[in-house]
N, C-alpha and C positions, 0 to 999 in steps of 0.2 A: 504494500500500500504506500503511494507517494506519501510524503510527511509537511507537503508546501505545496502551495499554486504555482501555476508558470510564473518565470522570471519578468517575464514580458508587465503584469499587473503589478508584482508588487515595485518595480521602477517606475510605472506611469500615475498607480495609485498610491503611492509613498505619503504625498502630501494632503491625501482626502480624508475629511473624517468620514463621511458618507460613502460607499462605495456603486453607489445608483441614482437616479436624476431627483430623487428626494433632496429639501432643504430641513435642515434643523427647526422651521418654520411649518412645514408640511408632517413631520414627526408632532413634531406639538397640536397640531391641528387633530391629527391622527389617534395618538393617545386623549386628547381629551372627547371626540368621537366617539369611543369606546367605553367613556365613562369608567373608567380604571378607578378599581377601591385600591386604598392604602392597603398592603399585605398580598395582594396578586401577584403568584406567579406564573414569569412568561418565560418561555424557551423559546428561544431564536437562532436556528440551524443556517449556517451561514452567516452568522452574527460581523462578520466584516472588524471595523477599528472601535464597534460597541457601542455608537453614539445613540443608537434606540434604548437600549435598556439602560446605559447610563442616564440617558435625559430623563427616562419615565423613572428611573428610580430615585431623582433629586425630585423631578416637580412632581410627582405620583404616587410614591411611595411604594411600588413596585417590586417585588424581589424579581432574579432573575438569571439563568443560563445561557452564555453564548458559548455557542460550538463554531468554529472555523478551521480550514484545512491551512491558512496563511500564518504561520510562525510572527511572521513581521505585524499583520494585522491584529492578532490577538494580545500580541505587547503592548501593541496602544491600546488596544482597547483596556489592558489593566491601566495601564496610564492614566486614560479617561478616568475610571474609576475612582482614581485616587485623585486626581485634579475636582473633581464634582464633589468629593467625599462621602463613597457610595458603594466603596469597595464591600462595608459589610452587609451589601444587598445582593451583588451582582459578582458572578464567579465566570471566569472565559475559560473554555480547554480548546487546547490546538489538537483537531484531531478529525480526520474524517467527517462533516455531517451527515453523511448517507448511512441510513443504517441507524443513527444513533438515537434511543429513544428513551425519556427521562426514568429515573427508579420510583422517582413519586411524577402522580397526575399534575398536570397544570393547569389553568385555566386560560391562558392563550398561549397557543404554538403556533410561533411563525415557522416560512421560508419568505424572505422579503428579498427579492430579483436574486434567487438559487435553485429556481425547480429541476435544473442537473441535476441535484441531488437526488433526487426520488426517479429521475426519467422523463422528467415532465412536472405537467402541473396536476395529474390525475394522482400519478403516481407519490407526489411531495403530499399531495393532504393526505393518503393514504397511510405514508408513514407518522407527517402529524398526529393523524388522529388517535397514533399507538397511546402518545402522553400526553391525550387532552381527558380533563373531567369530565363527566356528562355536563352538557350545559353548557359548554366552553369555547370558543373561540378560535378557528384558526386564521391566520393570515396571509395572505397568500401576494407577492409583489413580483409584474410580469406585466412586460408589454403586451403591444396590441395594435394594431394598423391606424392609423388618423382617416390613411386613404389607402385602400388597395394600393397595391403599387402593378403599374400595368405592364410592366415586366420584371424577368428573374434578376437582370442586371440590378434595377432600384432594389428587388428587395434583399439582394447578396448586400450592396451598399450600407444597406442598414445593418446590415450581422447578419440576417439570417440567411439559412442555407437556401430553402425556395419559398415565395410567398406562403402556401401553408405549414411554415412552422408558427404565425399569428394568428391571430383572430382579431376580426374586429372585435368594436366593446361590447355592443349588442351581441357577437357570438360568442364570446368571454364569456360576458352574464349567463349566455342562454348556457354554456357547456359546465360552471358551477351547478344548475339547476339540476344537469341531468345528471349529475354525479349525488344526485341527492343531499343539496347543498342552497340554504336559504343567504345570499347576500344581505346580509342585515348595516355595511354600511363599506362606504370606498371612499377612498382619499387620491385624489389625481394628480400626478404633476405638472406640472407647468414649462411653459419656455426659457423661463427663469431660471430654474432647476435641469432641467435638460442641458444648459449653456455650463453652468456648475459646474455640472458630474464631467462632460466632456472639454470643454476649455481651458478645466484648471489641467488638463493631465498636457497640455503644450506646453505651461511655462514650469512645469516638475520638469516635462523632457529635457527641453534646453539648457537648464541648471544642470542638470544627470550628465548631459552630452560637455559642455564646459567643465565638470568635474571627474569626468573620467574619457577623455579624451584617448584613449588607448585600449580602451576595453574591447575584448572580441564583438560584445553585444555593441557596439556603438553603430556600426553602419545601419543596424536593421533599424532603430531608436531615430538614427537621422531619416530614414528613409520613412519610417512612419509621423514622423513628425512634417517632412515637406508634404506630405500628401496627406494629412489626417482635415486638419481645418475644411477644406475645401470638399471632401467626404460629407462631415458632418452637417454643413448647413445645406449641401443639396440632396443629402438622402434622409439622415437622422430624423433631424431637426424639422423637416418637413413631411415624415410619413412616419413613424411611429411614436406613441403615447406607450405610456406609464404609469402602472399604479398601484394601490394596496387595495385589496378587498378583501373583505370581513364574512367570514363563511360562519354558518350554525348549521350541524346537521340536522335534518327535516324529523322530526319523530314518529 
C-alpha cells in the first residue's frame, strides 16, 4: 500500500489549507447548515491539511477524525489543530482512507472531493455509511457539469477522462435519490473559490520552481505551470461546479 499521494499534489498543494474549490467561508456556511451540536462526531476520509474539522471544532464544538493518505497534508493538519486550539477535539492519521471505517459510530461521515476512495461516489457512501449512526449524516463533495461539454477534448480539459465521469446537478440529485438517499441540504461553490483552489497552486509552482531549480521534477512543474492558467479558465472555470451535499438514508 502507497504511504503518500503523488509528488505532483503535495508540491502544487503545499500552500493550500483547503484542498478543493471550497472557501473557509463556504465551510462555515456548511457547518452551520447542518446545524452541528457541540459534542458531534465527524469522520472525514480524505480529510486533506484538516481545515473542516479544525474550523467546526473551534466555532462548533465538534469532535472529530481525519484520515489522509498525504504524510505532508496530515502534518498541517495537526498544525491547524494546534494553531485553532483544538487538538483535544480533533485527531488526523496518515493512512489509507479507502477501506477505513470508524471503531465507534459517528454522526456525520464525510468524503468531501475523494470518492476515489470508495470507486466512486456510490461506492464512498457505501463505505460511509459502515460509521454513521442511525440518523446521521453523510457528506458527500464532487463535481458536476455547469454545461455539458460538447466534446471529449473540453471534458478531458476539465480532469475528466470522458464527459460521463459527471453528472449534471439535476442528475447528481437524481443519482443520490436512487441510491436510497434523501439530500437534506448542499452547499455550492463559487467562482471565487474555484479561482482559490486552482490559482493559488501557480504562484506555490513558481516559488517550488525558483527554489529548486535543479530538481529532476522541475521540467514537468515548469511545463504545467506555462500551460495550466490558460486550461483553467477555458475548461474548469467554465464547465464544471462543485459541491457538498448532505445525504440521510430514506427509512
Amino acid at each position: 500500500m502507497a504511504d503518500d499521494i503523488p509528488r505532483f499534489f503535495t508540491i502544487t498543494e503545499s500552500a493550500h489549507r483547503i484542498h478543493n474549490p471550497f472557501t473557509a467561508e463556504k465551510f462555515a456556511t456548511l457547518g452551520a447548515a447542518l446545524r452541528l451540536e457541540p459534542g458531534t462526531c465527524v469522520l472525514d476520509l480524505g480529510s486533506g491539511s484538516g481545515e473542516m474539522l479544525c474550523t467546526w471544532a473551534r466555532d462548533y464544538g465538534i469532535t472529530g477524525t481525519g484520515v489522509d493518505l498525504s504524510q505532508l497534508f496530515s502534518e498541517q493538519a495537526k498544525l491547524r489543530a494546534r494553531e485553532l486550539g483544538v487538538s483535544d477535539k480533533v485527531k488526523f492519521i496518515h493512512r489509507d482512507a479507502a477501506g477505513y471505517v470508524a471503531e465507534e459510530k459517528v454522526g456525520v461521515a464525510a468524503c468531501v472531493g475523494a470518492t476515489w476512495i470508495g470507486g466512486g461516489v456510490a461506492g464512498t457512501i457505501q463505505l460511509l455509511a459502515q460509521s454513521l449512526k442511525p440518523g446521521g449524516i453523510i457528506l458527500i463533495g464532487e463535481p458536476y457539469w455547469l454545461q455539458i461539454p460538447g466534446t471529449e477534448e473540453i471534458a478531458q480539459g476539465c480532469g475528466a477522462g470522458v464527459s460521463a465521469d459527471f453528472f449534471t446537478l439535476p442528475e447528481q440529485i437524481a443519482a443520490f435519490a436512487e441510491l436510497g438517499y434523501d439530500v437534506v441540504e448542499m452547499v455550492l461553490a463559487d467562482q471565487e473559490g474555484w479561482d482559490r483552489y486552482e490559482a493559488a497552486k501557480w504562484l506555490t509552482m513558481r516559488r517550488w520552481l525558483a527554489a529548486n531549480p535543479d530538481d529532476d521534477y522541475a521540467p514537468e512543474i515548469r511545463s504545467h505551470l506555462s500551460q495550466e492558467p490558460k486550461r483553467y479558465v477555458t475548461y474548469t472555470r467554465e464547465y464544471l461546479g462543485w459541491g457538498v451535499f448532505a445525504l440521510m438514508a430514506r427509512g
